[in-house]
N, C-alpha and C positions, 0 to 999 in steps of 0.2 A: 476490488475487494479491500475493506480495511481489515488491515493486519493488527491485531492483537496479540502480546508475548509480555506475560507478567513476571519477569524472571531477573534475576540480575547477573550481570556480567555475559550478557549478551549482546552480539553484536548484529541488532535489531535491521538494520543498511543491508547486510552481507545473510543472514537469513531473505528478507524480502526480495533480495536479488537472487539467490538463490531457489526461491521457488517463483519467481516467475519466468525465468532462464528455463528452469526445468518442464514449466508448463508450455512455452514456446518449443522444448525439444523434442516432446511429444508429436509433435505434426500433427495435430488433431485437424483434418478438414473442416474450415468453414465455410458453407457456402452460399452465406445469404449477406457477406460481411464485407470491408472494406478491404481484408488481409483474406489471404490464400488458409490462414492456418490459424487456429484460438489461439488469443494471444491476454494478456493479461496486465491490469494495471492494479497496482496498490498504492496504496495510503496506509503511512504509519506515523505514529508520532511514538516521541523515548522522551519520558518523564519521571520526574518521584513525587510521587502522591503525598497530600500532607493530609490533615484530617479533613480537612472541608474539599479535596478532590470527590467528582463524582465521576459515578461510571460511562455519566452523560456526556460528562466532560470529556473525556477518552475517545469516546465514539466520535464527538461532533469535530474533534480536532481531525481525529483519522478518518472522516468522511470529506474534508475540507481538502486535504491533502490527497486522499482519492479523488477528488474531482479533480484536482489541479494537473495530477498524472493525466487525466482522460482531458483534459484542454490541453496538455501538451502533446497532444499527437498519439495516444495512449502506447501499453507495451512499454513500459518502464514502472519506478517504484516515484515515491516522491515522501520526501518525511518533511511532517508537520512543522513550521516556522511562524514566527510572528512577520514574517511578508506573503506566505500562503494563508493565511486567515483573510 
């Protein structure tokens, strides 16, 4: 799931860990999946937009970083970097 939080003085890391903690503590039975239990990976990126930011931009960073979660083994968070691009 890419995480989207348009706020500031957040701390974007500890939100995303946060709810995907939370979705793991759930026990949701999976049963067609590699894990006993739904589990959850994010992608986020923490940026400041200037004018020529788009909202493409946003997306394709924190879809880049969401894959990178789910190449690592998924069930973790992963925030966008100029070595996860």
């Amino acid at each position: 799931m890419p995480l989207f939080v348009m706020a500031k003085n957040v701390d974007t890391a500890a939100l995303a860990e946060d709810i995907r903690k939370s979705v793991f503590e759930l026990s949701i039975p999976h049963f067609h999946g590699a894990e006993p239990v739904v589990t959850m990976s994010v992608g986020f990126v923490t940026m400041t937009p200037d004018a020529n930011t788009t909202a493409r931009e946003f997306i394709e960073k924190a879809d880049s970083a969401l894959y990178r979660a789910k190449d690592q083994g998924k069930n973790c968070c992963i925030e966008f970097t100029l070595e996860v691009a």
